[in-house]
N, C-alpha and C positions, 0 to 999 in steps of 0.2 A: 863307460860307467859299469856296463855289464858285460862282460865276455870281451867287447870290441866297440870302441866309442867313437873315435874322433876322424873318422875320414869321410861321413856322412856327403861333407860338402865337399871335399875333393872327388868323388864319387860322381854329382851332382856337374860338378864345372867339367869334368872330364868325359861326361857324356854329351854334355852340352857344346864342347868344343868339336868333340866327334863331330857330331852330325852337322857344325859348320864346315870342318875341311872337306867332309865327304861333300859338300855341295860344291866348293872351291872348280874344282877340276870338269864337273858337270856344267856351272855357268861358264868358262875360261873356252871349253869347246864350242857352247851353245853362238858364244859371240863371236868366235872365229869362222863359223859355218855362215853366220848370219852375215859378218859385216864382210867374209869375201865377195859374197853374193851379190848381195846389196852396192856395194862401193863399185863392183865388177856393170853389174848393171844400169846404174845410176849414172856413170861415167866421170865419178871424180874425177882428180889428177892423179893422176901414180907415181909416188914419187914415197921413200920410204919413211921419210921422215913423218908426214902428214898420214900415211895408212898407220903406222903405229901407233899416233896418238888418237884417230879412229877407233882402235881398238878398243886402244887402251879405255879409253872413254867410255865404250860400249860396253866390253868389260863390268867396269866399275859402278854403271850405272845399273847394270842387270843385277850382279850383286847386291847394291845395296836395295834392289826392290824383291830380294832372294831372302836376304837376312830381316827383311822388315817385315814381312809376309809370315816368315817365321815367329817372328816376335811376338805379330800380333795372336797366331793361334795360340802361342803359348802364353799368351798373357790374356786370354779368355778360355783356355782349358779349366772347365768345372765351374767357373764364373758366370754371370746374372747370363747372358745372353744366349753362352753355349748351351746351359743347366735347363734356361727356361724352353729354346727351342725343342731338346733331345729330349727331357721331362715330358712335356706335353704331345709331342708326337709318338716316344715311346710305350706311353700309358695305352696307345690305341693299340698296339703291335697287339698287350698281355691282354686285351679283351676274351673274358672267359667263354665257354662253351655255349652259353645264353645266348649271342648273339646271334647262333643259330635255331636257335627253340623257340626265338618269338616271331619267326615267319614260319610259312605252312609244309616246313618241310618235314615229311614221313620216310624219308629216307638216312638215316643219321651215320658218318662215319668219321669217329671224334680218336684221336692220335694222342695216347699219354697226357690225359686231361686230368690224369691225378700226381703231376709233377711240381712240387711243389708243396702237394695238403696232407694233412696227417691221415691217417686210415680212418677217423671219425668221419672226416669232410665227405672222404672220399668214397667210404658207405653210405651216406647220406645223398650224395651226388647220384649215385650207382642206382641206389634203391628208387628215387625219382623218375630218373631216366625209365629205369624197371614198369614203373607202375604208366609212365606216358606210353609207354609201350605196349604193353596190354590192356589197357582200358578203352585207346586212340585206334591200335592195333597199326600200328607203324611197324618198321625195319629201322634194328639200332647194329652196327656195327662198332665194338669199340678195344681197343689194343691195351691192354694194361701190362705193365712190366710186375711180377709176383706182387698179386693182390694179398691182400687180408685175407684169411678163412671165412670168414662173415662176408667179405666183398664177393669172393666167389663162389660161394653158393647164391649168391642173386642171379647167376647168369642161366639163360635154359639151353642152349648149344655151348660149344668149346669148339674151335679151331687152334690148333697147335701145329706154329709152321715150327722148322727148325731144318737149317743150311738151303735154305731158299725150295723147301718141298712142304707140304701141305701132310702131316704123318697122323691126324685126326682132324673130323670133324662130323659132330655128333652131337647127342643129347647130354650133358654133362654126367650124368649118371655114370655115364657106358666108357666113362675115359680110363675108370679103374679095370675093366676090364678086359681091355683092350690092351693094354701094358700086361695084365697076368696073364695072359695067352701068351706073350710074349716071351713071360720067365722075370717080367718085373715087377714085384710090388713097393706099393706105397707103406712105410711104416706106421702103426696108428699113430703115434701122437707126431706124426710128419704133415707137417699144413699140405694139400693137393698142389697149389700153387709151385708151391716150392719143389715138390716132388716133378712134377712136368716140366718145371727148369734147369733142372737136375739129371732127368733120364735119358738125355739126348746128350749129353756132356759128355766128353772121352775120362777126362778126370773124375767125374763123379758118377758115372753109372755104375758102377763095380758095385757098390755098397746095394743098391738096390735088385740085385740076380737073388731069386728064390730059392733056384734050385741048386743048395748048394754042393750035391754032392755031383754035379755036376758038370764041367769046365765049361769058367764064361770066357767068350769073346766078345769084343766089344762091336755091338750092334748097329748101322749107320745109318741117319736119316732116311735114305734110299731105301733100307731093310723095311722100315718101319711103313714107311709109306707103301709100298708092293704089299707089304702085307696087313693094310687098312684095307686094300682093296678085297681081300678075299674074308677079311670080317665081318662077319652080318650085318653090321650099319654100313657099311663102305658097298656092298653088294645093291643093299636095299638105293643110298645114295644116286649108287650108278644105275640104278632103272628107271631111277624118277628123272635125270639128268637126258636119260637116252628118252624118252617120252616126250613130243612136242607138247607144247602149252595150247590149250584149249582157249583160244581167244574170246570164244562164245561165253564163258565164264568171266568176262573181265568186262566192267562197264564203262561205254566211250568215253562218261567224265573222269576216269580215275586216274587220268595223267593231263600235265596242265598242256593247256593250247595255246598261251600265253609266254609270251619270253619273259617277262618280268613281272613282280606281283599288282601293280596299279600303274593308274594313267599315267602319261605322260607329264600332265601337272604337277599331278602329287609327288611323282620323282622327283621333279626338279625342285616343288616346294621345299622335300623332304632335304636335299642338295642343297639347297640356301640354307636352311634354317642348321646342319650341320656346320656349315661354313664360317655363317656369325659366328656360332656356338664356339670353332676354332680359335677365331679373331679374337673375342673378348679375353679367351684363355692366354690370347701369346699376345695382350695388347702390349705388355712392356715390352717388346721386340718394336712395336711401330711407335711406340711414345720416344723407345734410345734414336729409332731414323728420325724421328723426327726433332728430338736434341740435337745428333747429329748434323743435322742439315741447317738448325739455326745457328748451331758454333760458329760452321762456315761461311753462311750469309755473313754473319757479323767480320770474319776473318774478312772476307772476300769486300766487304763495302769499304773495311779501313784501309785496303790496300789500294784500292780505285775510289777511294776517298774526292766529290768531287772539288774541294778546295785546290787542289791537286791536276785536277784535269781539264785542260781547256777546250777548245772546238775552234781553233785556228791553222793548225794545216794539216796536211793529208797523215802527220806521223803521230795527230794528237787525234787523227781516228782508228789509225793503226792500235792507239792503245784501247781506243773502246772497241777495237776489234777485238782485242784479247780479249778484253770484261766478257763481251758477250758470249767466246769462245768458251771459255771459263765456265759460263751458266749452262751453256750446253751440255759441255762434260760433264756437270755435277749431276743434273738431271737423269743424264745418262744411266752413269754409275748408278744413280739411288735405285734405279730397278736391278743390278743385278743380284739384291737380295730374294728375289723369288726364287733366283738356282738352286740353291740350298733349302729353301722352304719347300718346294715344288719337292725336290728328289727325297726331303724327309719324308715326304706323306703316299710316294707313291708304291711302297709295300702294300700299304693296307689297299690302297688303289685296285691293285691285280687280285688280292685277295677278294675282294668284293665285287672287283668286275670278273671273276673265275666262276663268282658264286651264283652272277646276276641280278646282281644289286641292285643295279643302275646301268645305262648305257655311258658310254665315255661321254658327250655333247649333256649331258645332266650331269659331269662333275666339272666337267671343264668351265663350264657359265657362270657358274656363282664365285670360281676364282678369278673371273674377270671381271663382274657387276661391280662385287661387292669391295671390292679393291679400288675402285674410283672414285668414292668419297675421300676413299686417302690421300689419292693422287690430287683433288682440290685443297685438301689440307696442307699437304707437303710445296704442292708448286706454289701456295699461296702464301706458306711463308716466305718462303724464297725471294719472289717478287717483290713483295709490300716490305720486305728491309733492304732489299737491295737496288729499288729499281729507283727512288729519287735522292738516295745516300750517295750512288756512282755517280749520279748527274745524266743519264739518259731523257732524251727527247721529253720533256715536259705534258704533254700534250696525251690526260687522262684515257683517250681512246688510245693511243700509240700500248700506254700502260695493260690494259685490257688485252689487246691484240695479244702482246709479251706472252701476258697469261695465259690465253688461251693453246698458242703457239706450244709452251712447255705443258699444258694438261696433254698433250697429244703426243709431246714427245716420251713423255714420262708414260703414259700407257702403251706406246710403243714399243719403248726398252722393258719392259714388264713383259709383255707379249712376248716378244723375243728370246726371251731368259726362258721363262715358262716350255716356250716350244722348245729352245735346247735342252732342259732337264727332261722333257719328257721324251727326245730322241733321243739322248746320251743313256741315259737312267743311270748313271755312276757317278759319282761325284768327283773323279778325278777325270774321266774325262770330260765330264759338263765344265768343268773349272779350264782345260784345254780349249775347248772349241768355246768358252764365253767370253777365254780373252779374245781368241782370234775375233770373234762376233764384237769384240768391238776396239780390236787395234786396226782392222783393213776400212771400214769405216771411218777412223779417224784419218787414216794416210790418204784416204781417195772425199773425205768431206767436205776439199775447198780451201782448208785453212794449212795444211801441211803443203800440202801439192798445191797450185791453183791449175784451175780446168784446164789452159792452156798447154799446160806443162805433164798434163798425163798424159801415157803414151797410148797409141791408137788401140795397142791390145787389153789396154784396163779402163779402157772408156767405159765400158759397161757396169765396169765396178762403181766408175764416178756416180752413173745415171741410178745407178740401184741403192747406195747409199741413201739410209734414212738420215745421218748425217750432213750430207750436202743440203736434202732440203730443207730441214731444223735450220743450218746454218742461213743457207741463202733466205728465207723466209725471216731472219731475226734481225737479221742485216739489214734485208730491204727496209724492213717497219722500224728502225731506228734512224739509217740514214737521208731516208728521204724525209723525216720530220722536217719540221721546221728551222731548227735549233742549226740544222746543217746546209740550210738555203744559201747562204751566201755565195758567193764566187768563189772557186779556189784559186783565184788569182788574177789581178789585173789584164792579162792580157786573154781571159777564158770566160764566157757564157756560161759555162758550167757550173753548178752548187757542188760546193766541197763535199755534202754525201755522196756524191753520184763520180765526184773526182775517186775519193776512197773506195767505192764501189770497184769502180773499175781497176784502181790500181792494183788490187787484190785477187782480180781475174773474176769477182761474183756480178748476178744481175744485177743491171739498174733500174729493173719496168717495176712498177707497185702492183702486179700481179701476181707477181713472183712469190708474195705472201701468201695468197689462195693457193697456186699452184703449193707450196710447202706443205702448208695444214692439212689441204686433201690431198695430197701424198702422203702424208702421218698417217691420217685416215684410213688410206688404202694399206698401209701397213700392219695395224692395227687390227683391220680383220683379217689381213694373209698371216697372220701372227696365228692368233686364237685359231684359225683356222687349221694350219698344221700342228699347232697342240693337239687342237680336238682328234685329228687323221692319226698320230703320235701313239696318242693316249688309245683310242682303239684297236692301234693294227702292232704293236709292239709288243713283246714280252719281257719280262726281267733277263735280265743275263746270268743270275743265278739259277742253275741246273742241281736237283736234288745228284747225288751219287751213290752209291748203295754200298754198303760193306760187309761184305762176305769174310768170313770166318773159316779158318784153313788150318785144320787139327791135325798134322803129321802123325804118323805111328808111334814115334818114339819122342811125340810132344810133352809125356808123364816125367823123362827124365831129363830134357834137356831144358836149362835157362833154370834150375835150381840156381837158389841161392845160399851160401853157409857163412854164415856171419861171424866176424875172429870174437872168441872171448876175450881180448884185450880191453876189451870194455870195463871189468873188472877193476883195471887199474888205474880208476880217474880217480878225480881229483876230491879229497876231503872239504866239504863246503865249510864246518866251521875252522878249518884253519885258517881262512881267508884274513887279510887285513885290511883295516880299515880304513883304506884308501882305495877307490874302482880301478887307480892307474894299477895299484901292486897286482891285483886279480888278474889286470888284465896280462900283466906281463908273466906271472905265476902258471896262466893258463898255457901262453903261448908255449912256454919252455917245456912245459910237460907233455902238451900234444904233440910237438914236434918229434919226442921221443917215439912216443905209445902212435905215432903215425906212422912212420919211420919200421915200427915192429910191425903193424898189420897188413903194411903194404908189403913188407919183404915176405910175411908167414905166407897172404895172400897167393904171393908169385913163386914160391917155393913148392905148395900143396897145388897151382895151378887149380886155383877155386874164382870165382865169377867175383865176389862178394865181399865187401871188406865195410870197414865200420870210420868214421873221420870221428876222434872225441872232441865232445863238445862241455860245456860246462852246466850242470842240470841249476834247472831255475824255478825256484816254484811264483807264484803269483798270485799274491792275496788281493781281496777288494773288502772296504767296509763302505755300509753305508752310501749305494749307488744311487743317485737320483739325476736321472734324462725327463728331460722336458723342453716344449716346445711352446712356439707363441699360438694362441687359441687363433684355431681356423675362423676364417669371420662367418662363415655358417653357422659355424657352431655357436658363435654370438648374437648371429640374430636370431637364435632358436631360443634363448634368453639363458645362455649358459653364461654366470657371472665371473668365475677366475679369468684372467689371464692368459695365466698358461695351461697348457694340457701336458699331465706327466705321463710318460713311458715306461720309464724304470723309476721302482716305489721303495726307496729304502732296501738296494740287493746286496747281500753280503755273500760271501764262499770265500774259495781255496782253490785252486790246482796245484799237486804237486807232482814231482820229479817221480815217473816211473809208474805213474797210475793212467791209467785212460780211462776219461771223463766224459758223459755220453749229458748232453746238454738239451733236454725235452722238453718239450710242451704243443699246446695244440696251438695253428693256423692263429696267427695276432699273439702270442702268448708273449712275445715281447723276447724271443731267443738272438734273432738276427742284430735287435736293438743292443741288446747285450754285449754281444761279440762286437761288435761296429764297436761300441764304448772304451770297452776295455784295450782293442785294437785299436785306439786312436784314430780311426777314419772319420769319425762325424765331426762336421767341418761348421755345422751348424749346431745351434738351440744351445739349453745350458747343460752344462755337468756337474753334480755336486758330489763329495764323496773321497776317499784316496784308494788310492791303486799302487803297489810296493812290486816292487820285483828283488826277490831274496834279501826281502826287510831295506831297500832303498826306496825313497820315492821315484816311481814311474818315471822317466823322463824319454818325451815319444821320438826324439830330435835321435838318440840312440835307439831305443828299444824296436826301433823299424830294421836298426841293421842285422838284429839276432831273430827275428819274430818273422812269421810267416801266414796268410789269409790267403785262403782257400775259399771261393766266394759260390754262391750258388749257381750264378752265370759268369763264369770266367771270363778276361782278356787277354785274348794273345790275339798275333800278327797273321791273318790268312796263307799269309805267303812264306811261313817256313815249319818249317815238319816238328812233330813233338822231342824226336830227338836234337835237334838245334836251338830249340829254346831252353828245353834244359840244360844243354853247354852253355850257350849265355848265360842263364842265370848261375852256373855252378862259375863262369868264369868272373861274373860281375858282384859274387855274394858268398864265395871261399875266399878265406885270409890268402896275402900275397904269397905265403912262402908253400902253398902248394902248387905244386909243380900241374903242367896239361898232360902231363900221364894219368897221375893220380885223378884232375879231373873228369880225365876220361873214365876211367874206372868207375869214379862214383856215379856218374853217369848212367852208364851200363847197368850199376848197379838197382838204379832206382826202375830202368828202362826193365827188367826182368822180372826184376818184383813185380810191379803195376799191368805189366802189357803182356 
């Protein structure tokens, strides 16, 4: 419609198919490594026809749990569940500066705490901080990137590093004069801020040299700092530095003797009553497990449906061996949602356990406590739809035991998950070791293998398996009911439970349920136990890295950029006609040319720089109104509308060739704006129209010419700034530009920006 319309969704499928084949050759290996292995050890028969459909099978079955996997993240990216977990845990990351000002700390060192607010805020912020400072008489250290004029005269020292050296640090006054000894001043109506960000610069200290009849060279941090030292405050500095400290002047209470601010109680109080506080916020996370988990009850009773299921020979226990097998798994599973819950929260973890907050054993508790009421809700579904629908052991204690048996297993696999995220701390590899944590548990629990048949050197695995004793314990309390008393056969003393018992290789003593439970038990606390160990003696695996800044001599003339004026000769907007297909095709043939000329001028003059034409657009809006459905606080505060609006009636214009500077203060509703007009808000209402070169808006296109610069960008950790912009120049320039050209333009943005 505009500039480029219709390949939106070819776009869409063909990155979508990407990243299926790219996984093709990944699974294809994964199951030829495995199933030689495996078939080589296990001792099948060798013969080729039966390895290859081994494979094949293995194959095909990893895939399709490769592709479904896939599915599912992409068909909950930005959705109820993704939204409300990464929402709710994110909002603790952006917790402002306060969080340190309402404990007793006098020591303050706060890092670009004005990113984000306008210079009103952050005057306001500054001068607070100022005044708890000298009233309280604390120590504020604080890093601002070119303050205000008005923000930096609140400060009473100045420290000015620059290239990893320390080249003042003084009274602020004394900063002007420290440079004019130099040979540099500050211009008067030049902010100081700006000027100090300035005088260290190989590009910009030139303007600032006094002495003009003078020849300047440019002066390097290293100069500066040698020669703070020999300036009266840098002299004065260094005698108070060389002077030990008179301990006799300092009073024994003025540093804490305490590792943490209160009791031990109040800690942990403090740690529960946070933890609810969490719960209630993400309760639609535990409302969907707990949808989740009666879908499947219901699946799971219609398929073991007892009309269906009899209790006459050993193969009509086999199948309620499945059932029970079944209920185990699922249980299982339903804890590995702590992985992911555990690893979102454990940022702000370090943060506060850096800070000493709280000891690890006071966060770790309340995510165990208070997660057990759920675990009665969850296994209670479970049981009370499934357990007289399948037709299991009648016999209401039998029923009980069930449940008790899964509240233990189910805090188990909780535990478990919990301690993996908080060994892993990454989410790719917690997601590795939680399948393992619970695929080698499955192969060694009884029901894959039977005990007889594992080999003497993974016996250990059998016996460590929380699995086997889940199993064995579910087993026993069903088969030895009543319902399975009878004989398994005329010519045997035996009851058909105790026949199926054995034929499956599990116990037959009705002990063997105690022995399970408190094996769960003991699990249970070896769980939360190595959380707790985890959680105290571990650090993030993120390492800050530092970036040093490397000005070459003849930095002033290299990486210029000269832009072709060919730009001149675009294209006439009212000749256009009145059709988007004719523009679009109008545009192609003209850029073609006028691309064609500034790539060859480019390569001719041997210049960096070149220009791609594009079709200029302007973008009106009349009439904008964003609104949202009223918070329910705000309802019960007794606010009567509905809704709460954001954007109140906003009209404008952007046009082609102006730069449009978009202000207001902190809330002023800017970001809302932009989000509107850019089509991103996926939520509330929009009322209003939006035109792009007098057509209506249509967002299905206007994402393919439009571009959003966000205030915390995304990109990929793991590839360099110059490779994302090849991708993007490769997946977002028309077909017919060549990977020279994109390289070029590349380059081109890489010089300007970097």
């Amino acid at each position: 419609m505009y500039a480029q319309n219709a390949i939106v969704v070819n776009e869409f499928l063909g990155k979508s198919w990407s990243k299926a084949l790219v996984e093709i050759p990944c699974v294809f290996s994964q199951a030829v490594v495995y199933g030689a292995i495996v078939y080589a050890m296990i001792g099948f028969e060798w013969t080729a026809a039966k390895f290859f459909w081994y494979l094949f099978f293995t194959f095909f079955s990893q895939l399709y749990f490769t592709f479904f996997g896939m599915m599912a993240v992409a068909a909950t990216t930005n959705q109820h569940i993704a939204a409300i977990i990464a929402v709710a845990f994110y909002a603790l990351w952006n917790l402002f500066s306060g969080e340190m000002l309402v404990g007793p700390s006098k020591a303050l060192f706060m890092d670009e705490i004005s990113t984000g607010l306008d210079s009103s805020t952050t005057y306001q912020i500054v001068n607070s901080l100022r005044q708890t400072v000298h009233i309280l008489n604390g120590t504020a250290l604080i890093s601002l990137l070119q303050p205000a004029p008005e923000t930096y005269d609140l400060f009473d020292d100045i420290i000015l590093l620059s290239d990893s050296r320390i080249i003042y640090q003084g009274p602020r006054e004394d900063v002007l004069n420290f440079f004019e000894s130099m040979g540099f001043r500050c211009p008067e109506r030049k902010g100081v801020a700006d000027f100090l960000q300035e005088v260290t610069s190989r590009k910009d200290q030139e303007q600032y040299w006094a002495h003009k009849d003078e020849p300047y060279s440019f002066v390097t941090a290293k100069e500066f700092a040698e020669a703070f030292q020999s300036f009266h405050f840098g002299r004065k500095l260094g005698d108070e530095l060389a002077t030990p400290f008179d301990k006799t002047k300092s009073h024994p209470a003025a540093l804490k003797t305490e590792k943490y601010g209160v009791r031990k109680k109040e800690l942990l109080d403090a740690c529960i009553s946070r933890e609810y506080l969490l719960m209630k916020r993400n309760s639609f996370v535990y409302i969907f497990k707990l949808t989740q988990l009666t879908i499947v009850a219901m699946i799971a009773m219609t398929i073991f449906l007892r009309t269906e299921m009899h209790k006459n020979t050993t193969e009509d226990g086999n199948i309620y061996t499945g059932a029970l097998f079944f209920t185990v798994m699922m249980v299982m599973f339903n804890g590995m949602s702590e992985l992911a819950m555990t690893i979102l929260k454990l940022p702000v973890f370090y943060k506060q356990r850096g800070l000493l907050f709280y000891p690890a054993w006071a966060y770790a508790l309340p995510s165990w406590f208070l997660k057990i009421p759920i675990t009665f809700v969850e296994v209670g579904v479970w049981v009370f739809i499934t357990y007289y629908v399948i037709g299991f052991d009648p016999n209401v204690g039998r029923l009980f035991r069930q449940y008790l048996l899964l509240l233990l297993l189910n805090q188990t696999a909780s535990s478990l998950f919990r301690f993996i995220a908080a060994a892993c701390r990454s989410m790719i590899v917690a997601n590795t070791f939680g399948s393992f944590a619970l695929v080698l548990p499955f192969a060694l629990g009884g029901i894959v293998l039977s005990r007889e048949n594992v080999k003497k050197w993974w016996i250990w695995g059998y016996w460590s398996s929380p699995m086997m004793y889940a199993q064995n314990a579910i087993l026993v309390n069903e088969f030895l009911g009543k319902s399975w008393s009878k004989n398994a056969s005329t010519n045997s003393t035996e009851s058909l439970g105790v026949a199926v018992l054995k034929a499956r290789g599990f116990f037959t003593e009705a002990h063997w349920y105690w022995i399970g439970a408190g094996a769960l038990l003991g699990f249970i606390f070896v769980f939360n136990f190595c959380y707790t160990v985890a959680l105290t003696y571990l650090n993030p695996f993120e390492k800050p890295q530092a970036v040093i800044t490397v000005e070459s001599d003849n930095a002033k003339t290299e990486g210029k950029i000269e832009l072709s004026s060919h730009r001149k000769g675009s294209i006439d907007q009212t000749a256009s006609t009145e059709s988007g297909e004719e523009i679009g095709r109008s545009i192609s043939s003209v850029s073609s040319s006028v691309r064609a000329e500034a790539i060859a001028e480019a390569r001719r003059n041997n210049k960096k720089g070149m220009v791609l034409p594009f079709q200029p657009l302007s973008i009106t809006f009349d009439d904008i109104r964003y609104s949202v459905d009223m918070p329910e606080e705000m309802k019960s505060q007794g606010v009567p509308e509905d809704r709460l609006e954001l954007l109140k009636g906003v009209s404008g214009a952007f046009r082609p060739g102006v730069l449009t500077a978009l202000m207001g203060v902190s809330g002023a509703g800017k970001t809302t704006l932009m989000d509107v007009l850019a089509g991103r808000k996926t939520g509330g209402y929009i009322e209003g129209s939006i035109s792009i070169s007098g057509y209506p808006k249509k967002q299905e296109t206007f994402a393919r010419i439009s571009g959003y610069c966000e205030q915390n960008d995304i990109h990929s950790p793991h590839v360099t700034v110059h490779e994302s912009l090849l991708y993007s120049a490769w997946l977002r320039l028309p077909p017919n530009v060549d990977a020279e050209t994109r390289k070029v333009r590349v380059f081109c943005v890489v010089s300007t920006f970097f």
